[in-house]
C-alpha positions as CSV (number, residue, x, y, z in Angstrom):
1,X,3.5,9.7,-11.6
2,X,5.0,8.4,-8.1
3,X,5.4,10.4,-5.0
4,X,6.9,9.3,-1.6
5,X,8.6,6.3,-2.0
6,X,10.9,6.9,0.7
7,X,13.8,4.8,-0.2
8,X,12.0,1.6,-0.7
9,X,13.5,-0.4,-3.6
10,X,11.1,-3.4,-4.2
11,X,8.4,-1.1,-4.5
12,X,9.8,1.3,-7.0
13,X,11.0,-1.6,-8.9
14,X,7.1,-3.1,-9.2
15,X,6.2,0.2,-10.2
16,X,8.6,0.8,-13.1
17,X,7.7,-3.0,-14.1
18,X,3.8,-2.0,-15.0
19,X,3.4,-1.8,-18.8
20,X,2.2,2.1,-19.0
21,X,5.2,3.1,-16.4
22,X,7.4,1.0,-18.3
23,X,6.0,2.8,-21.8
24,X,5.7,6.4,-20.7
25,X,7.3,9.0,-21.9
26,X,7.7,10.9,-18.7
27,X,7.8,9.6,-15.2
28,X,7.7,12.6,-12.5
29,X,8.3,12.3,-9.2
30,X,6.7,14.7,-6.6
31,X,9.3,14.3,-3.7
32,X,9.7,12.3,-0.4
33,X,12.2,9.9,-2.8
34,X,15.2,8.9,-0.9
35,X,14.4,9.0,3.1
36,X,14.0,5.6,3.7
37,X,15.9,2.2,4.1
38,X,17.6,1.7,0.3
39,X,18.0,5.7,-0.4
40,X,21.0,5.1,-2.7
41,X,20.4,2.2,-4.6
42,X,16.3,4.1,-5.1
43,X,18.5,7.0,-6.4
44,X,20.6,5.0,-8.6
45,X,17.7,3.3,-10.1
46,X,16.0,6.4,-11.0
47,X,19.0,8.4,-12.2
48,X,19.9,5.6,-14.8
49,X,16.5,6.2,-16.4
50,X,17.5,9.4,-17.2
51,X,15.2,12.1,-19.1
52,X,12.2,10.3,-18.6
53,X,12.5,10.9,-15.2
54,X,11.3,14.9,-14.1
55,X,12.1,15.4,-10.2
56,X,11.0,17.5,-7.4
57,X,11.6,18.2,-4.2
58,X,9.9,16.5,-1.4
59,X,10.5,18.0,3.0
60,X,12.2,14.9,3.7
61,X,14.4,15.2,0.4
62,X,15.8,18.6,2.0
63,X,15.6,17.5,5.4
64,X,18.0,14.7,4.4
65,X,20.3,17.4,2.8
66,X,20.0,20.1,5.3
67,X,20.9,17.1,8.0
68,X,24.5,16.2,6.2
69,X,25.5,20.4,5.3
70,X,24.2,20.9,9.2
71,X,21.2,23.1,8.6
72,X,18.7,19.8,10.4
73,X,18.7,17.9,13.2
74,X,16.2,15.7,12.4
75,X,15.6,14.9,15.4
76,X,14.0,11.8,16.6
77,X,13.8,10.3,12.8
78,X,16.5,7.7,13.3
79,X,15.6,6.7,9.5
80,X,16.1,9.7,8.2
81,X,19.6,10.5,10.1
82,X,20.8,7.0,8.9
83,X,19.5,7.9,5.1
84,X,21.2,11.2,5.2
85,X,24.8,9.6,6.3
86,X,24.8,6.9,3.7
87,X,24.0,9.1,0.5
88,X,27.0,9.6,-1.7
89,X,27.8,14.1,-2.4
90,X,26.5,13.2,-6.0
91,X,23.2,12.1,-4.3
92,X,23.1,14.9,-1.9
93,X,23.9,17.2,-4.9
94,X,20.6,15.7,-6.8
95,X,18.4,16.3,-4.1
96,X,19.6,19.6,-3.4
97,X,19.2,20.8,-6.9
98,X,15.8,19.6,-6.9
99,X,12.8,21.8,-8.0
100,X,10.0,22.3,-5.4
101,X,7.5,22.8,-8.3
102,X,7.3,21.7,-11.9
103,X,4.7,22.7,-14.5
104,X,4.3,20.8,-17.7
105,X,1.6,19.9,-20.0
106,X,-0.1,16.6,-20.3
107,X,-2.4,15.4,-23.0
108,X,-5.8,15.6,-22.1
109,X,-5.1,17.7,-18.6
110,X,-4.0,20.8,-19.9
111,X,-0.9,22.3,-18.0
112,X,-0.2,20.3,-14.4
113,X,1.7,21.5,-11.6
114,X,3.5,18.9,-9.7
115,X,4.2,19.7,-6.3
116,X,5.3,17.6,-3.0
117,X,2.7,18.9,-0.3
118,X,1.1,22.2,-2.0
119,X,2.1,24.7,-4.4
120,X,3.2,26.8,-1.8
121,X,4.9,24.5,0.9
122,X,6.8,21.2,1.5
123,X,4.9,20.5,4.6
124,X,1.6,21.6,4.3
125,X,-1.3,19.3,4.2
126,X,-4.6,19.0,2.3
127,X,-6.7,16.3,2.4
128,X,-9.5,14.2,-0.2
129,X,-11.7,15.8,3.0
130,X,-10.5,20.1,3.5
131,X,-12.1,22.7,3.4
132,X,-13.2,25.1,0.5
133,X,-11.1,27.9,2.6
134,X,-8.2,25.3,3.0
135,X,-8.4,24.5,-0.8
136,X,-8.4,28.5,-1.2
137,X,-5.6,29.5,0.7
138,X,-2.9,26.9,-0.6
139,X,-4.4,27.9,-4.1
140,X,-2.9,31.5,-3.5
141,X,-1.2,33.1,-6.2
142,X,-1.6,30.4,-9.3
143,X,-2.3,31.0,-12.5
144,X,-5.9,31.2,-13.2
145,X,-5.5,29.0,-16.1
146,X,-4.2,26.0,-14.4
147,X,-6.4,23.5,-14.6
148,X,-5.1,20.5,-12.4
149,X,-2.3,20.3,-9.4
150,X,-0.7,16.9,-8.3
151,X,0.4,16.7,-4.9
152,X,1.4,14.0,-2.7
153,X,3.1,14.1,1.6
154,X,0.2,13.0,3.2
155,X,0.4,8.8,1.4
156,X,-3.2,8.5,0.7
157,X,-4.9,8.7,-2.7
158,X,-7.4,10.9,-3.7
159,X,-8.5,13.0,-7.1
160,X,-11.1,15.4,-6.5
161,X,-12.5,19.3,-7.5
162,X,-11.2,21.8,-5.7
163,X,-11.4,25.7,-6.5
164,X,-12.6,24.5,-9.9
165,X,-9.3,22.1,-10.5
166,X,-8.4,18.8,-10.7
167,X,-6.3,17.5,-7.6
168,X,-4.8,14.2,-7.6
169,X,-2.7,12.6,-5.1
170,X,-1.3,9.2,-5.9
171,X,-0.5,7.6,-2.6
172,X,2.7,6.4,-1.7
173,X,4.8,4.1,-3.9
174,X,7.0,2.9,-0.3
175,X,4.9,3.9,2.5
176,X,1.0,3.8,2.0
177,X,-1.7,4.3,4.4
178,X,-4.8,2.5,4.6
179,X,-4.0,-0.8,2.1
180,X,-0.7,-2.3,0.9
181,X,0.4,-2.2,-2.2
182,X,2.7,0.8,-4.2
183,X,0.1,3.7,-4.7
184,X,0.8,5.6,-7.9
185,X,-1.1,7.4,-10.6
186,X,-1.5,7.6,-14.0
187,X,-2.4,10.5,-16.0
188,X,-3.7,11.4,-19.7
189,X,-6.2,11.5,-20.9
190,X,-7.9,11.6,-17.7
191,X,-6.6,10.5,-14.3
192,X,-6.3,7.2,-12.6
193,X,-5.5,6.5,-9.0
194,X,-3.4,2.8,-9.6
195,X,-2.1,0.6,-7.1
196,X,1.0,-2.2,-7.9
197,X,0.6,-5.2,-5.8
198,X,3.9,-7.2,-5.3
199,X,5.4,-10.2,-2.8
200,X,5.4,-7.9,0.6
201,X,6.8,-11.1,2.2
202,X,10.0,-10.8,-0.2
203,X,9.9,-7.4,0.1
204,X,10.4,-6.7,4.0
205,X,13.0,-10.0,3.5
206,X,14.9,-8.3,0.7
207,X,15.1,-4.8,2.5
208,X,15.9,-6.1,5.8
209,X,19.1,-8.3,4.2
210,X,19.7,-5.4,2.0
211,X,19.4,-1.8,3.9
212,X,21.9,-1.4,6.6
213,X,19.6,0.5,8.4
214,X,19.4,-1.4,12.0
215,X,15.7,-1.1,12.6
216,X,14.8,-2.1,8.8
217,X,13.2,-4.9,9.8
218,X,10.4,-3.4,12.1
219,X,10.4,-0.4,9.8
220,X,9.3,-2.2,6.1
221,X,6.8,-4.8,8.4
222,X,5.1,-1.4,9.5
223,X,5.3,0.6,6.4
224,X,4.9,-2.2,3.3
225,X,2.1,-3.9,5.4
226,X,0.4,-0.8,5.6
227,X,-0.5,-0.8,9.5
228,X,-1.1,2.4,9.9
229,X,-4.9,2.7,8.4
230,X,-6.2,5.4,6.2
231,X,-8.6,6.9,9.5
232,X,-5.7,6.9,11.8
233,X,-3.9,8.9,9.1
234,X,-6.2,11.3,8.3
235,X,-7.1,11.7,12.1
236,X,-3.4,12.8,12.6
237,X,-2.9,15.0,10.0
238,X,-6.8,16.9,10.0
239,X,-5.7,18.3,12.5
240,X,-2.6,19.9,10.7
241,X,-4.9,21.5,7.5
242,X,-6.4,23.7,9.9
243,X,-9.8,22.8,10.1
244,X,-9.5,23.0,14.0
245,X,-9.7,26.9,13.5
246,X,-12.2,27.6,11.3
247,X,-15.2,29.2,12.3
C-alpha cells in the first residue's frame, strides 16, 4: 500500500517498478495523492492502472478540490494552490469522488480499514508514540472485530498494537521524514514497513525540468532529500495528538 505521495512522479514510478507492487493484485492508496509538483501526470499514471488501484481520500486531496469549486483558501500553501489550478475537471472529479475510508480483506490480516489520518478524520494525528487514550478516542465507533487499521498523514512509518490492533503506517512514497527513499508497505501475510531507494539526484532534476511549479526546485531538494528529520517531525505534530492535555 502507498500513502502521501504528494504529486511526486519519480517516486511513484520506483515504487510501482518493485517486483511485489508490480505483482499485486491490489494497490490502495490512503490519500495525500496529487498535492504536489507533477499532480496530473501522478494521477494519470495511477488511473491507467485501473482496478488494481483502490483510492481514498487524503486532507490535501479535498483541500485541492475545495480550493478550485471555492470552498478553500489554502492559504499560504503556494504548492497546493499551484496543484489545484493545473488539474484537469476529470482529475478534480476523481478526487472528489474519493472514499475517506475503505474496508477490505487481506490474506493473513483479516479485514483492514484503510484510512488517510484516522478512521474518523482527515487531519488528525496519531503517532508510533500516542497515548492509550489517544489510540482510544480515534478508535471510537469501529467494529470490534476489526483487526488492523492503515493510516498514513503524518510521513513516518510505524506498525505497532494499539487497542488490541494492528496499526501500520507506511511513510510517505513523495515526501518522507527522517530518511530518503519512497516509504511504502506491504501487507499479507503479515506486514512489512518497505522503503524504494531510487536516483534522488535525477529525481529533483527530472521534477524541476518537468513540474511547472516555480519553486519546484527548492521544494523536491527539501522533500526527496528528506531534510526534515523524523524528531523534528514528530516534535511538531506531538503536540497536535493531544498529549499536551492529558492529565
Amino acid at each position: 500500500m502507498l500513502s502521501d505521495i504528494h504529486g511526486v512522479l519519480p517516486a511513484l514510478e520506483a515504487v510501482l517498478a518493485e517486483p511485489e507492487v508490480r505483482d499485486a493484485d491490489r494497490i490502495v492508496l490512503t490519500g495525500d495523492i496529487a498535492a504536489g509538483p507533477q499532480p496530473g501526470r501522478v494521477l494519470d499514471l495511477l488511473t491507467s492502472l485501473g482496478d488494481r488501484v483502490a483510492w481514498v481520500s487524503g486532507n490535501a486531496d479535498r483541500e485541492l478540490v475545495g480550493f478550485r469549486r471555492g470552498r478553500s483558501g489554502l492559504a499560504g500553501d503556494a504548492i497546493g494552490a499551484w496543484a489545484a489550478r493545473s488539474l484537469r475537471p476529470d482529475q478534480l472529479d476523481l478526487l472528489a469522488g474519493l472514499p475517506a475510508t475503505l474496508r477490505m480483506p487481506v490474506t493473513g490480516l483479516g479485514d483492514v480499514l484503510f484510512c488517510h489520518a484516522t478512521p474518523r478524520d482527515d487531519e488528525e494525528v496519531v503517532l508510533v508514540d500516542s497515548r492509550p487514550q489517544r489510540w482510544r478516542e480515534v478508535f471510537t465507533g469501529l467494529d470490534g472485530d476489526l483487526p488492523t487499521v492503515v493510516c498514513g498523514h503524518t510521513h513516518m512509518p510505524f506498525a505497532r498494537l494499539a487497542e488490541g490492533r494492528m496499526v501500520v503506517n507506511p511513510g510517505s512514497v513523495g515526501m518522507p521524514y527522517g530518511r530518503p527513499g519512497a516509504h511504502w508497505a506491504l501487507l499479507g501475510p503479515g506486514v512489512q514497513l518497505r522503503v524504494t531507494d531510487y536516483d534522488i539526484d535525477a529525481a529533483i532534476a527530472y521534477v524541476t525540468e518537468d513540474s511547472g511549479f516555480p519553486g519546484a526546485a527548492a521544494w523536491a531538494d527539501y522533500h526527496l532529500r528528506a531534510r526534515a528529520t523524523d524528531a523534528e517531525a514528530l516534535a511538531v505534530f506531538a503536540g497536535r495528538d493531544g498529549r499536551d492535555s492529558a492529565s
